[in-house]
C-alpha positions in Angstrom: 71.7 -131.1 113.0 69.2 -134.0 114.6 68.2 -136.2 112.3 64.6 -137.0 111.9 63.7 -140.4 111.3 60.0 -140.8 109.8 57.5 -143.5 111.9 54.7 -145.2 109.3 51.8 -143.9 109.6 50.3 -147.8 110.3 52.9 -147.4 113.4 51.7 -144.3 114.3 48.3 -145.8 114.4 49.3 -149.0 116.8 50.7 -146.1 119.2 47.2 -145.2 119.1 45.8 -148.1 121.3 48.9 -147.0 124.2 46.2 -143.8 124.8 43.8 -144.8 126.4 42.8 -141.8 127.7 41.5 -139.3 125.6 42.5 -135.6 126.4 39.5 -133.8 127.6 39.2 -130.9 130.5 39.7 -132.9 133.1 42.2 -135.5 131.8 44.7 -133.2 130.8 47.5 -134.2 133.4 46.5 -137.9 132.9 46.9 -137.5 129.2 50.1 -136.1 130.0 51.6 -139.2 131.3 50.3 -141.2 128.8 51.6 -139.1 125.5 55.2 -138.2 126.9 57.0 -141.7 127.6 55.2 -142.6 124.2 56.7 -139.7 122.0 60.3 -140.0 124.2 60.2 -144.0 123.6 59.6 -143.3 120.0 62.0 -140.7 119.6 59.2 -138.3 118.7 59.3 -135.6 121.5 62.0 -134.0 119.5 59.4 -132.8 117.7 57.4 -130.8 120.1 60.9 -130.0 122.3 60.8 -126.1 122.4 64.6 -126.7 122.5 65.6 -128.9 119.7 66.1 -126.9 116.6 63.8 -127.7 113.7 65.9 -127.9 110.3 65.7 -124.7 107.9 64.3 -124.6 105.5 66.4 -124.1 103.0 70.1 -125.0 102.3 73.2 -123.4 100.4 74.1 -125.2 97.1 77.0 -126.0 95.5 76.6 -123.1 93.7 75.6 -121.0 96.7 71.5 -120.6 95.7 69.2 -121.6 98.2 67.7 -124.6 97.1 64.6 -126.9 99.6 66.4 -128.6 102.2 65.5 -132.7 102.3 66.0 -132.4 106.1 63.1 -129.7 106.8 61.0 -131.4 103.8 60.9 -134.8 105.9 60.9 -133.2 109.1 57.9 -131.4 107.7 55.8 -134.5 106.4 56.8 -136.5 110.3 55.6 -133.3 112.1 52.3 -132.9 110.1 51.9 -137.4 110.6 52.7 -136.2 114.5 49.7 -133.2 114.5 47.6 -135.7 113.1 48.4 -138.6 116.0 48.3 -135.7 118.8 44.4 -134.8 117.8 43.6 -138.5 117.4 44.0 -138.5 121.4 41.8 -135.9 121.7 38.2 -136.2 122.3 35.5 -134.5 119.7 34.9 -131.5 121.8 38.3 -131.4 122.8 39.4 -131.2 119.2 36.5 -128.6 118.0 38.0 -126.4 120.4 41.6 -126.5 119.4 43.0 -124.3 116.8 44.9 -124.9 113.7 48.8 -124.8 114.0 51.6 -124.9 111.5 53.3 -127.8 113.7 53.1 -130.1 116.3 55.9 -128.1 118.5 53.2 -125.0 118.5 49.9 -127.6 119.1 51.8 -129.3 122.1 52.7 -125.9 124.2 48.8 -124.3 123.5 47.8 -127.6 125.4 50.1 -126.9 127.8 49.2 -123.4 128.3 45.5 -123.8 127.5 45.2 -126.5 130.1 47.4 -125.2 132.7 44.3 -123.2 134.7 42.3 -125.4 134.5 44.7 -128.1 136.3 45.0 -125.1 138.8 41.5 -124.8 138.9 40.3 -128.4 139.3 43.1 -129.0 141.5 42.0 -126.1 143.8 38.5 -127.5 143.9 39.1 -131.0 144.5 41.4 -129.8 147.9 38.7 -127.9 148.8 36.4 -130.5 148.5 38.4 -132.7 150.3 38.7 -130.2 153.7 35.5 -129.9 153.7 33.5 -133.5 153.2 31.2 -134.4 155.6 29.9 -138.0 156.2 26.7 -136.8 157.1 23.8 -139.5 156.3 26.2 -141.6 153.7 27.6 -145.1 154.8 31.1 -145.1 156.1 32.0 -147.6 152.7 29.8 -144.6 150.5 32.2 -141.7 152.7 35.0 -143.5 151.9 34.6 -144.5 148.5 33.6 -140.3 148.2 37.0 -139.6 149.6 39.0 -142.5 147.7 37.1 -140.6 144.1 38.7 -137.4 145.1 42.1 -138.4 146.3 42.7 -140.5 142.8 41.4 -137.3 141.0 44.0 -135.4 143.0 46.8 -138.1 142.3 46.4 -137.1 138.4 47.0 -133.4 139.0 50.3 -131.9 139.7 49.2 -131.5 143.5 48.5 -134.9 144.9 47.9 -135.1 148.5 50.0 -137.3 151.5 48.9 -140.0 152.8 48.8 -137.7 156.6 46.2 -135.0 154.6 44.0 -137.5 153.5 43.9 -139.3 157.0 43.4 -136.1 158.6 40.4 -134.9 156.2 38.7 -138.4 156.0 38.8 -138.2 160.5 37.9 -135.0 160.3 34.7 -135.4 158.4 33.8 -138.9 160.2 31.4 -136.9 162.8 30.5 -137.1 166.8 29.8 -140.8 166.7 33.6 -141.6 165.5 35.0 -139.4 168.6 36.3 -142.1 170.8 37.7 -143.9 167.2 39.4 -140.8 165.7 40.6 -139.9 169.7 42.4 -143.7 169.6 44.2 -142.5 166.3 
């Protein structure tokens, strides 16, 4: 059985400044990245790993009664600290939204499942966006920093775009007066 060494809560709290991104709609993937090399590097992701088993909790005796089992009881009190540290990242709305759950293991897959379409979604939305943006009346720096916005948003989804798709969108939304340019390409 995996042992379960219990982080201070005042370390828990310094972990806290390492987020500086707080999980919202949109920031979900972003978040992501942040929380996971934090809870491997702290030996924490054990806690929310569907596949690592959490300790009963009870244990045989000597005299073959079931008595509490230390393992699960400080398991227990570092998954509760974790539950906490998880919904500190979390933004008020965010977190007024979220049910309750018994542990940090359960908390950690309804974000994953909760926010999952809504990746899809933005993701989806963003690509469209990008196919379709025009230049129209905008400066080229104004088109361009339009593009660069949706490109980075599309970078912190689990679809970003090549360098050859945004090239060929950002061409194709240049306009007539950029024929001869985008023909020289």
């Amino acid at each position: 059985m995996a042992s379960f060494p219990s982080p201070t809560t005042l370390s828990l709290n310094h972990l806290l400044s390492f987020v500086s991104t707080k999980l919202d709609s949109e920031k979900f993937l972003v978040w992501k990245k942040k929380i996971d090399p934090l809870l491997l590097s702290q030996d924490l992701y054990k806690y929310v790993d569907p596949d690592v088993p959490i300790p009963s909790r009870t244990i045989a005796s000597e005299n073959n009664t079931q008595v509490p089992n230390p393992s699960y009881i400080e398991w227990q009190s570092m998954d509760n600290l974790l539950i906490s540290f998880l919904q500190a990242t979390f933004t008020a709305p965010t977190l007024s939204q979220t049910p309750s759950f018994p542990t940090s293991r359960t908390l950690y897959s309804h974000l994953g499942s909760s926010f999952a379409s809504q990746v899809n979604a933005r993701t989806h939305q963003l690509t469209i966006q990008l196919q379709t943006i025009q230049r129209g009346s905008q400066t080229i720096n104004e088109y361009i920093s339009q593009i660069k916005s949706i490109f980075d948003a599309l970078a912190n989804t689990s679809s970003p775009i090549s360098d050859s798709t945004l090239v060929l969108n950002t061409l194709r939304g240049l306009g007539p007066d950029y024929d001869p340019f985008i023909t020289a390409i």
